[in-house]
mmCIF file of the N, C-alpha and C atoms, coordinates in Angstrom:
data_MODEL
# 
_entry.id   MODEL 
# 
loop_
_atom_site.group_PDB 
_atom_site.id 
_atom_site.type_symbol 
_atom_site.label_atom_id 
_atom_site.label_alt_id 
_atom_site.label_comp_id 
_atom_site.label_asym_id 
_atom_site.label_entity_id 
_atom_site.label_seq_id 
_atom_site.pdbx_PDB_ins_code 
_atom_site.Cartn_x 
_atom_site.Cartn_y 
_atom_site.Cartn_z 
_atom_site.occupancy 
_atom_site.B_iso_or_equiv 
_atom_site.pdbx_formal_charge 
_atom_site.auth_seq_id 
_atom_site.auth_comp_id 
_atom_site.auth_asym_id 
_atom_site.auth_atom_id 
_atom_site.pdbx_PDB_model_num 
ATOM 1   N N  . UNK A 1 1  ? -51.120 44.739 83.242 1.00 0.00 ? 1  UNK A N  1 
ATOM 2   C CA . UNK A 1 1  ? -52.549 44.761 83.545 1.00 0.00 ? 1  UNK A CA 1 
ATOM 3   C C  . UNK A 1 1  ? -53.202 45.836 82.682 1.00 0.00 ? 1  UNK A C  1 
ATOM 4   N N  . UNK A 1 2  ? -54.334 45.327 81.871 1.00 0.00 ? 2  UNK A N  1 
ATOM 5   C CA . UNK A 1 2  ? -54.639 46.333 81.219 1.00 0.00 ? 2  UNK A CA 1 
ATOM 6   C C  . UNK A 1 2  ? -56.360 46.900 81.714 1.00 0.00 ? 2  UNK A C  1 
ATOM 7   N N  . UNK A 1 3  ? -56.469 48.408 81.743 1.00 0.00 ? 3  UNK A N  1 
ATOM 8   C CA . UNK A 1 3  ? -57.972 48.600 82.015 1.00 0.00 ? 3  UNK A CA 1 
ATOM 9   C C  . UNK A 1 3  ? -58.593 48.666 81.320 1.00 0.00 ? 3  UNK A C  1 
ATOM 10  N N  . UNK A 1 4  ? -60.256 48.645 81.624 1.00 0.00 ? 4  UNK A N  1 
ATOM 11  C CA . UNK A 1 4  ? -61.189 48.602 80.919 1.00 0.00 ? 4  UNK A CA 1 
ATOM 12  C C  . UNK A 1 4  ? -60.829 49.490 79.460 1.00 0.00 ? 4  UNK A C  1 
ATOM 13  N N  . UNK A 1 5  ? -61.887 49.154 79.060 1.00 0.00 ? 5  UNK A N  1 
ATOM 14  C CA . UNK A 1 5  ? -62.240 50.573 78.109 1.00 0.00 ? 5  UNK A CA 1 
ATOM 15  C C  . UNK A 1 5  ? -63.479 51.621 78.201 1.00 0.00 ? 5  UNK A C  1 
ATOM 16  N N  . UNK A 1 6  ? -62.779 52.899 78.120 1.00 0.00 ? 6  UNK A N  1 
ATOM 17  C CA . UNK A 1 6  ? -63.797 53.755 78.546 1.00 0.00 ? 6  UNK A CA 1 
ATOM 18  C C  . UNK A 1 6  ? -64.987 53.776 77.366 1.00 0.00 ? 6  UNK A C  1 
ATOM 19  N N  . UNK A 1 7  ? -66.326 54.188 78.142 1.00 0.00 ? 7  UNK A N  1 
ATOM 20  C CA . UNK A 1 7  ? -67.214 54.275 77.983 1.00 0.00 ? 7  UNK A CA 1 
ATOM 21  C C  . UNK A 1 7  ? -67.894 55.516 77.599 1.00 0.00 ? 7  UNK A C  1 
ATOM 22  N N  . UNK A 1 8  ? -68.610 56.180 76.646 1.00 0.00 ? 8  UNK A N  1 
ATOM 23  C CA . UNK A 1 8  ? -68.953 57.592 76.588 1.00 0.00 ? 8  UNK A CA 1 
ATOM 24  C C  . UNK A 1 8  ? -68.973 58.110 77.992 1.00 0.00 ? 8  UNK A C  1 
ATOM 25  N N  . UNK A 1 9  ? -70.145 57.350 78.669 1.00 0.00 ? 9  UNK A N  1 
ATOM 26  C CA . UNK A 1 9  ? -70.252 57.594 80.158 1.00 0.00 ? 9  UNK A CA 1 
ATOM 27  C C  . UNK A 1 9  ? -69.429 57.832 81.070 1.00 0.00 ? 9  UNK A C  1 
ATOM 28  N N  . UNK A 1 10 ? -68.397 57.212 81.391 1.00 0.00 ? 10 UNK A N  1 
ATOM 29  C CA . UNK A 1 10 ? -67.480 57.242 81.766 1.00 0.00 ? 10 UNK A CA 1 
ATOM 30  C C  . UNK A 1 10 ? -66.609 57.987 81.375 1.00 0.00 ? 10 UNK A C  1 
ATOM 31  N N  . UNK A 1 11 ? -66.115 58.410 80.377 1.00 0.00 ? 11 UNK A N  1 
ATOM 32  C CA . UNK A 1 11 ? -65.644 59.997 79.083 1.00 0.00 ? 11 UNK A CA 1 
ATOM 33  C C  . UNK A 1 11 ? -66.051 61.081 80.057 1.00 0.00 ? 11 UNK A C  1 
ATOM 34  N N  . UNK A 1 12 ? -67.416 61.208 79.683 1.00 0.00 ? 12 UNK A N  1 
ATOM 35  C CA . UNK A 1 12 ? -68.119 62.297 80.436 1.00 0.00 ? 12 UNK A CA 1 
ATOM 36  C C  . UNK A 1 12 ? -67.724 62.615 81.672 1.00 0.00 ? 12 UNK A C  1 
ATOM 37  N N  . UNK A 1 13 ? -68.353 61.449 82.661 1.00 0.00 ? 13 UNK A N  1 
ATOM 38  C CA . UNK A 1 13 ? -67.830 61.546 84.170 1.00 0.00 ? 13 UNK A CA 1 
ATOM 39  C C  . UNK A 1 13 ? -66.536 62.088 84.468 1.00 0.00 ? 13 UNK A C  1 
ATOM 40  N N  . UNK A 1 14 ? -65.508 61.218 83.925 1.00 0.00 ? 14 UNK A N  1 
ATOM 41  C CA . UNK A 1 14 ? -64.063 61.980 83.932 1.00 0.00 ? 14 UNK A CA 1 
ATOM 42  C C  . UNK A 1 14 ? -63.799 63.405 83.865 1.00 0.00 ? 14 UNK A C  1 
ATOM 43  N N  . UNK A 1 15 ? -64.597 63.842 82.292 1.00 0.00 ? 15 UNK A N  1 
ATOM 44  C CA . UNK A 1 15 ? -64.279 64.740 82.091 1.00 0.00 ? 15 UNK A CA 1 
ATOM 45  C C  . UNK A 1 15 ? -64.892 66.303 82.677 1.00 0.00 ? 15 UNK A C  1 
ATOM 46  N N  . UNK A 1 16 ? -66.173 65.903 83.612 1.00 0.00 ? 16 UNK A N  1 
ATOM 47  C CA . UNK A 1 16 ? -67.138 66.834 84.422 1.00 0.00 ? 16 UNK A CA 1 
ATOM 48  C C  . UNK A 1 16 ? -65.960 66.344 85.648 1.00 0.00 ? 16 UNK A C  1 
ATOM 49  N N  . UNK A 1 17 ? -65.283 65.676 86.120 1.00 0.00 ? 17 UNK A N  1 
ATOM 50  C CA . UNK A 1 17 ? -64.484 65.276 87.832 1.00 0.00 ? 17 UNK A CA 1 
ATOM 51  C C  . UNK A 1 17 ? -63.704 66.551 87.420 1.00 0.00 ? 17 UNK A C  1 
ATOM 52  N N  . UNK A 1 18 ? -63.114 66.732 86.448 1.00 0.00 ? 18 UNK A N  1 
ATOM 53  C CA . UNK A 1 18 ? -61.911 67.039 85.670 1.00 0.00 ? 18 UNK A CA 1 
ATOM 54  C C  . UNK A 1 18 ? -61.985 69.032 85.366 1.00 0.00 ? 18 UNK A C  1 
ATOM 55  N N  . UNK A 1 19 ? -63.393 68.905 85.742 1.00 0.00 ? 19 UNK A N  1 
ATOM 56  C CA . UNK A 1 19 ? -63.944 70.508 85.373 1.00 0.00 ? 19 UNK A CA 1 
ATOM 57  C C  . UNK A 1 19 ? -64.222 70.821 83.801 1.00 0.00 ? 19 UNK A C  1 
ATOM 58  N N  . UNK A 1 20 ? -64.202 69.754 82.937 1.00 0.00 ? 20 UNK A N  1 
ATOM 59  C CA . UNK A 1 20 ? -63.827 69.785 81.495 1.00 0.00 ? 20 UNK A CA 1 
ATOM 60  C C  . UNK A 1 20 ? -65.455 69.626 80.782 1.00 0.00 ? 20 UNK A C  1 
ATOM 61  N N  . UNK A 1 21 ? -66.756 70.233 81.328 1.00 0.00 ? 21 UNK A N  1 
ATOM 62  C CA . UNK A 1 21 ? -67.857 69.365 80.804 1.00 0.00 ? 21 UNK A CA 1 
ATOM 63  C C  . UNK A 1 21 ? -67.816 68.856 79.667 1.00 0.00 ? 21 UNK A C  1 
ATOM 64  N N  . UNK A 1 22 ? -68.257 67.876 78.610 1.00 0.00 ? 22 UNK A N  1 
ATOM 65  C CA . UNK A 1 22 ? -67.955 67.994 77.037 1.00 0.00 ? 22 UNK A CA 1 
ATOM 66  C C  . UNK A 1 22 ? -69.643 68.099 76.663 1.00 0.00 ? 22 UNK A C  1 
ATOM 67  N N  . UNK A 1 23 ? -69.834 68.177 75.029 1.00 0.00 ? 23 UNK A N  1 
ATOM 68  C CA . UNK A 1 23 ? -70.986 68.085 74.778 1.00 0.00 ? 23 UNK A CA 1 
ATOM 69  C C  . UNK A 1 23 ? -71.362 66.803 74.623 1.00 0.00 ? 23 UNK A C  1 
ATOM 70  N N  . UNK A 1 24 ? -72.384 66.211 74.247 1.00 0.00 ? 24 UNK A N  1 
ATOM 71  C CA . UNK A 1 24 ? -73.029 65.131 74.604 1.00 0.00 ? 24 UNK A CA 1 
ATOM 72  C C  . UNK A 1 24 ? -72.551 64.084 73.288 1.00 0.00 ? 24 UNK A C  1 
ATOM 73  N N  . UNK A 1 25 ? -72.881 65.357 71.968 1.00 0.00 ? 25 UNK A N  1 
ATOM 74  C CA . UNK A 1 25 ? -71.959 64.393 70.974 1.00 0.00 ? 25 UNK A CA 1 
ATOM 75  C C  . UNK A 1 25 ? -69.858 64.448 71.025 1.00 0.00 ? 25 UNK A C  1 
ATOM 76  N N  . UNK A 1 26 ? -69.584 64.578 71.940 1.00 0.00 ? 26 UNK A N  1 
ATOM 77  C CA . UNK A 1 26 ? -68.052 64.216 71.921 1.00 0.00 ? 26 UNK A CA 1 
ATOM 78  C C  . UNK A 1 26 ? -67.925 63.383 73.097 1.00 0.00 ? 26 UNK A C  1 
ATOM 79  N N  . UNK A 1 27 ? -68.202 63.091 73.519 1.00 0.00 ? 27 UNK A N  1 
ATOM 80  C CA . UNK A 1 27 ? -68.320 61.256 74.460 1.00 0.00 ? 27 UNK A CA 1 
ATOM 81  C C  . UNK A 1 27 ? -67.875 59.965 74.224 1.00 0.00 ? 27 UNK A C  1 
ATOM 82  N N  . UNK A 1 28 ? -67.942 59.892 72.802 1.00 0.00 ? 28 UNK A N  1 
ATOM 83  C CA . UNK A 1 28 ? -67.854 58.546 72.004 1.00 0.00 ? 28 UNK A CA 1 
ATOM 84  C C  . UNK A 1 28 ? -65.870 59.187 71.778 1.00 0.00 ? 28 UNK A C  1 
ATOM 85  N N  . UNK A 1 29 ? -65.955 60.107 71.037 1.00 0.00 ? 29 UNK A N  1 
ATOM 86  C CA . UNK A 1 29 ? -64.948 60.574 70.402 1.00 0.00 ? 29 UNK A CA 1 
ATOM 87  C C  . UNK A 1 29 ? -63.288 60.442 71.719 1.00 0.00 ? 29 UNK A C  1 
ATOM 88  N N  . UNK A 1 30 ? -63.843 60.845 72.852 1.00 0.00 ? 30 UNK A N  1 
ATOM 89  C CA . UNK A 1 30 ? -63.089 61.203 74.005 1.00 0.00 ? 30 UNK A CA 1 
ATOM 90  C C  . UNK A 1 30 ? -62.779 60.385 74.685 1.00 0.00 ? 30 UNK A C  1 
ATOM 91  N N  . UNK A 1 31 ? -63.598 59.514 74.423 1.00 0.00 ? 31 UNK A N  1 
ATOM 92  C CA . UNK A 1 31 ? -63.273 57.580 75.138 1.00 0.00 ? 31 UNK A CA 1 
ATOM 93  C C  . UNK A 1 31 ? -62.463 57.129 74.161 1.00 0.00 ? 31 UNK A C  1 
ATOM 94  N N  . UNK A 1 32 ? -62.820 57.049 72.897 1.00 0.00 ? 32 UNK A N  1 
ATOM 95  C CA . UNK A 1 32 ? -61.898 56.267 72.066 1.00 0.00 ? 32 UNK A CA 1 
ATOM 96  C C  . UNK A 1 32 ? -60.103 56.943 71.789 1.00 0.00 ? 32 UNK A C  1 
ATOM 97  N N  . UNK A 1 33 ? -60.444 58.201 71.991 1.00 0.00 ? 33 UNK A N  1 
ATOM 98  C CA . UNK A 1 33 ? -59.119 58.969 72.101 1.00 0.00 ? 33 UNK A CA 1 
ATOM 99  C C  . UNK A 1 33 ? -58.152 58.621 73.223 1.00 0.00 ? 33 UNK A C  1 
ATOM 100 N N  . UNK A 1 34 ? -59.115 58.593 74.684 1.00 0.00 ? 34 UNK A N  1 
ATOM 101 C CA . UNK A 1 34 ? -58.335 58.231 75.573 1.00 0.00 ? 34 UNK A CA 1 
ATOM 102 C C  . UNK A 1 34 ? -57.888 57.104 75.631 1.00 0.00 ? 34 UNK A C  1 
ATOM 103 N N  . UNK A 1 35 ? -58.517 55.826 74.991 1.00 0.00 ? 35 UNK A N  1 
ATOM 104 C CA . UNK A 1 35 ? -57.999 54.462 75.101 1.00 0.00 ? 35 UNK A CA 1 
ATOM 105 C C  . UNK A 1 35 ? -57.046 54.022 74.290 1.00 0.00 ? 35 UNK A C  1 
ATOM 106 N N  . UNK A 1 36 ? -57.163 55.052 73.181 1.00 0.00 ? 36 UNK A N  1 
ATOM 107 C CA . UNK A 1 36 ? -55.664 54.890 72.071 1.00 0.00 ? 36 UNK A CA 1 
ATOM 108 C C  . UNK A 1 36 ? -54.358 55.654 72.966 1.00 0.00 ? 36 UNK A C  1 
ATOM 109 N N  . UNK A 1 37 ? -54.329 56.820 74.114 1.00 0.00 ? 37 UNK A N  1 
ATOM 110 C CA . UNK A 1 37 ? -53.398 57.728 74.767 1.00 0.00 ? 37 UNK A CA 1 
ATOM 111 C C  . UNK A 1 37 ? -52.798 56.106 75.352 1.00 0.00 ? 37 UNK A C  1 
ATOM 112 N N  . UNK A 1 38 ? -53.764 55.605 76.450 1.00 0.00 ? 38 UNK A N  1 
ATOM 113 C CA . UNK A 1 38 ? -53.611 54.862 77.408 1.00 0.00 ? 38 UNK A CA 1 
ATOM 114 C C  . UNK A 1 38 ? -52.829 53.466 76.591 1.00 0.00 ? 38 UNK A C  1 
ATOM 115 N N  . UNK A 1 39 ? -53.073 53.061 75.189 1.00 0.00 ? 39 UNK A N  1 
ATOM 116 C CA . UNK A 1 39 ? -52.594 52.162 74.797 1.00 0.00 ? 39 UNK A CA 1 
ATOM 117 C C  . UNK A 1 39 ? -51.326 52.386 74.674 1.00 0.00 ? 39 UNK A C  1 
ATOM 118 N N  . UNK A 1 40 ? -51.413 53.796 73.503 1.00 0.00 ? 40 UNK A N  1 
ATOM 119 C CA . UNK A 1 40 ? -49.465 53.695 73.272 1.00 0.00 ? 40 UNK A CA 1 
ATOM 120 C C  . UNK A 1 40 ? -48.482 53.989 74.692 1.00 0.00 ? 40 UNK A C  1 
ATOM 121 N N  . UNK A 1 41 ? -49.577 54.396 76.103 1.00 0.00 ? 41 UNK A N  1 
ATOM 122 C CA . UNK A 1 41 ? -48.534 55.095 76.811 1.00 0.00 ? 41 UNK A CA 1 
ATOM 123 C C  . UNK A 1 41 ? -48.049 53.521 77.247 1.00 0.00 ? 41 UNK A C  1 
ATOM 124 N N  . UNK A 1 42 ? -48.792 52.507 77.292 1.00 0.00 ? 42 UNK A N  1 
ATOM 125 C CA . UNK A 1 42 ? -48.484 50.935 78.405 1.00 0.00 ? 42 UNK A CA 1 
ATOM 126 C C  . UNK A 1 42 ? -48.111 50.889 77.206 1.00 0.00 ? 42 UNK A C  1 
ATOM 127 N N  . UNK A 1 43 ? -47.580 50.830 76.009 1.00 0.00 ? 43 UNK A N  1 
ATOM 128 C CA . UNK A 1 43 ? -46.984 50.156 75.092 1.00 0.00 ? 43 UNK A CA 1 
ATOM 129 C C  . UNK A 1 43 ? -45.253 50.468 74.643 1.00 0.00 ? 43 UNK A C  1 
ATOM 130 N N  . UNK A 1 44 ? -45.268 52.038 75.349 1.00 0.00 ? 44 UNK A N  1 
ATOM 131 C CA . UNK A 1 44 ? -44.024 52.589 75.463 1.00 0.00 ? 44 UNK A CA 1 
ATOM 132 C C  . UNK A 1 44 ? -43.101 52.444 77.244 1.00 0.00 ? 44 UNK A C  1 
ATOM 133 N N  . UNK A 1 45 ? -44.290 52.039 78.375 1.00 0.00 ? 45 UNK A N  1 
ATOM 134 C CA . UNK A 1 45 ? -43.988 51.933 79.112 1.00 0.00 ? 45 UNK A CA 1 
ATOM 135 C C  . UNK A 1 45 ? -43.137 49.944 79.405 1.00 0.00 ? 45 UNK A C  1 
ATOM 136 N N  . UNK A 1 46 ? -43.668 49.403 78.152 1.00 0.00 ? 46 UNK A N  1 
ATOM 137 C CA . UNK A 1 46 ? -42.370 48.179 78.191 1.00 0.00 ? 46 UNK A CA 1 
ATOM 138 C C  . UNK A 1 46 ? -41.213 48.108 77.387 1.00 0.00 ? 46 UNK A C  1 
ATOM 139 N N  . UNK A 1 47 ? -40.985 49.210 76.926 1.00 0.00 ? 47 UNK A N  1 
ATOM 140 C CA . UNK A 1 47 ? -39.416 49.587 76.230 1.00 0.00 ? 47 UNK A CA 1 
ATOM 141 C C  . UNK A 1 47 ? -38.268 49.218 77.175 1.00 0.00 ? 47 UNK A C  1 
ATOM 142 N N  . UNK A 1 48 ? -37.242 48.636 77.368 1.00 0.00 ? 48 UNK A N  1 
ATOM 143 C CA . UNK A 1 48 ? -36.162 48.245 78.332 1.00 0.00 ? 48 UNK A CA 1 
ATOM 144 C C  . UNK A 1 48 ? -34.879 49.575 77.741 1.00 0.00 ? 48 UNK A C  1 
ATOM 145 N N  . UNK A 1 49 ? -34.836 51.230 78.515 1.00 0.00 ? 49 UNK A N  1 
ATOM 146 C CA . UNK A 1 49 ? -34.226 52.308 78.408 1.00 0.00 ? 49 UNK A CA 1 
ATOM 147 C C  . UNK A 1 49 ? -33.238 52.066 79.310 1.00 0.00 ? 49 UNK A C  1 
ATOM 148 N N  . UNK A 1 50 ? -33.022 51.195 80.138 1.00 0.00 ? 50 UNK A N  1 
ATOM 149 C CA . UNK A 1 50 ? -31.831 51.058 80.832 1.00 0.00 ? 50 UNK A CA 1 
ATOM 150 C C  . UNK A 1 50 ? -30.771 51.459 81.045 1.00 0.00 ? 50 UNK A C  1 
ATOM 151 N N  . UNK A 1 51 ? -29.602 51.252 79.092 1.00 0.00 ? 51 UNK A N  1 
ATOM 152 C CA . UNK A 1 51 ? -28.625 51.753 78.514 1.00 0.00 ? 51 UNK A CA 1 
ATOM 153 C C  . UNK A 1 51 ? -29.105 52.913 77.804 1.00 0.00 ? 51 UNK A C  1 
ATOM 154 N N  . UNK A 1 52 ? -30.053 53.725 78.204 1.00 0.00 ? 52 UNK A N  1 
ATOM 155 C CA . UNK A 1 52 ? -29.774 54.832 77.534 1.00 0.00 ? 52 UNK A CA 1 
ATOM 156 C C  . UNK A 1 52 ? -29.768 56.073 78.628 1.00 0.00 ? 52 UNK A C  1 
ATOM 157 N N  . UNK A 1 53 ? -28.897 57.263 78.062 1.00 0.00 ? 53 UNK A N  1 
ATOM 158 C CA . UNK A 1 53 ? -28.586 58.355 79.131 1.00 0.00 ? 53 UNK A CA 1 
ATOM 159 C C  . UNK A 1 53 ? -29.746 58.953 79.176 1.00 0.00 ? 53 UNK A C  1 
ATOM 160 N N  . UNK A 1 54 ? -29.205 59.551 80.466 1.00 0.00 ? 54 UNK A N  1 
ATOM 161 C CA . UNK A 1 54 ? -30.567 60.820 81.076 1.00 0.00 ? 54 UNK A CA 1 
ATOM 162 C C  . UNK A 1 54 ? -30.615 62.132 79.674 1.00 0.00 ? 54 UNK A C  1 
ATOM 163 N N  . UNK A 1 55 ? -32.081 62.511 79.679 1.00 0.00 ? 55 UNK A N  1 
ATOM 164 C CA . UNK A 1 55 ? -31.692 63.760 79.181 1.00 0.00 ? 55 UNK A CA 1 
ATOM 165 C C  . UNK A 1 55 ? -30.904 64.651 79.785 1.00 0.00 ? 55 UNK A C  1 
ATOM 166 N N  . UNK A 1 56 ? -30.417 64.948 80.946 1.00 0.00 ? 56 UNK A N  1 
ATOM 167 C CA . UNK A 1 56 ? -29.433 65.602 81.428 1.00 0.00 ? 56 UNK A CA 1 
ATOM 168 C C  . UNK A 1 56 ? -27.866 65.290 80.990 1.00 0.00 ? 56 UNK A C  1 
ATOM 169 N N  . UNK A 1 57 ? -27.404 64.620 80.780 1.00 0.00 ? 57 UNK A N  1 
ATOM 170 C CA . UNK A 1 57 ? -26.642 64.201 80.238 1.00 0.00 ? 57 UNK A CA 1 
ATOM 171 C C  . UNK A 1 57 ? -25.980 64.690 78.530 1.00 0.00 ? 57 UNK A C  1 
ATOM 172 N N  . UNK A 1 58 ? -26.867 65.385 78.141 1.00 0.00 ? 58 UNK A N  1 
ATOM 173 C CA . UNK A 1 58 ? -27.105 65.372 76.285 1.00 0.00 ? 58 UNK A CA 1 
ATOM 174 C C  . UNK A 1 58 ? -25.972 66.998 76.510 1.00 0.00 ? 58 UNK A C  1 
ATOM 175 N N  . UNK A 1 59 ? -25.065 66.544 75.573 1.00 0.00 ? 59 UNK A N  1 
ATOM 176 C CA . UNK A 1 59 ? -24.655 67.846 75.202 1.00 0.00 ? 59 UNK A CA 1 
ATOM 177 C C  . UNK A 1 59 ? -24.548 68.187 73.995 1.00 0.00 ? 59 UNK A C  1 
ATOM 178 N N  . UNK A 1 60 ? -25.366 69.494 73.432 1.00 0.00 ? 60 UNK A N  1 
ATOM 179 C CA . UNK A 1 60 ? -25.456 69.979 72.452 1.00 0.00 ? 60 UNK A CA 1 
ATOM 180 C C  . UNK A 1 60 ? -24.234 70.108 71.454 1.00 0.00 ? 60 UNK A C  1 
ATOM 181 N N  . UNK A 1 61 ? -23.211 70.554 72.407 1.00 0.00 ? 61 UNK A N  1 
ATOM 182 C CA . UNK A 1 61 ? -21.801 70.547 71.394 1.00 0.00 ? 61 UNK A CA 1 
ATOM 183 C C  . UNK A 1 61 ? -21.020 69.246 71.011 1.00 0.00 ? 61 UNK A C  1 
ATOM 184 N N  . UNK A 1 62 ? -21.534 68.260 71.820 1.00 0.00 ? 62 UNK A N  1 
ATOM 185 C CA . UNK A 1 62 ? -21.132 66.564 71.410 1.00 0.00 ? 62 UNK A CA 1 
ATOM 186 C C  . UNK A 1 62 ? -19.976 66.447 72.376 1.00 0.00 ? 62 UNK A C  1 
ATOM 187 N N  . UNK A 1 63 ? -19.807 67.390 73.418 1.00 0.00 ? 63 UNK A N  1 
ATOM 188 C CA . UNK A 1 63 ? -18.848 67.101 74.471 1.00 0.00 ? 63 UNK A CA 1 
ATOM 189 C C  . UNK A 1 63 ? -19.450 66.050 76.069 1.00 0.00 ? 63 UNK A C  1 
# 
């Protein structure tokens, strides 16, 4: 399921909920940033990691 795309407006709002006010010209900039975050994160979130170990698991000396 994919969401909208943010909106300067919506940028803003977030980012005043967020305590973050921005200026009026970085709105455009902060939506389009976030919708590229939100893309690669659902785009890495259908990788099938199954067979691969925990980072806990990793040992530095190859033991």
């Amino acid at each position: 399921m994919s969401l909208p795309a943010h909106t300067p407006l919506s940028a803003a709002e977030a980012a005043e909920r967020a305590g973050v006010p921005l200026r009026d010209d970085r709105h455009a900039a902060v939506a389009a940033t976030a919708d590229h975050i939100l893309a690669v994160v659902s785009r890495l979130r259908e990788l099938d990691l199954a067979d691969v170990p925990t980072a806990a698991s990793y040992q530095p000396d190859g033991r």
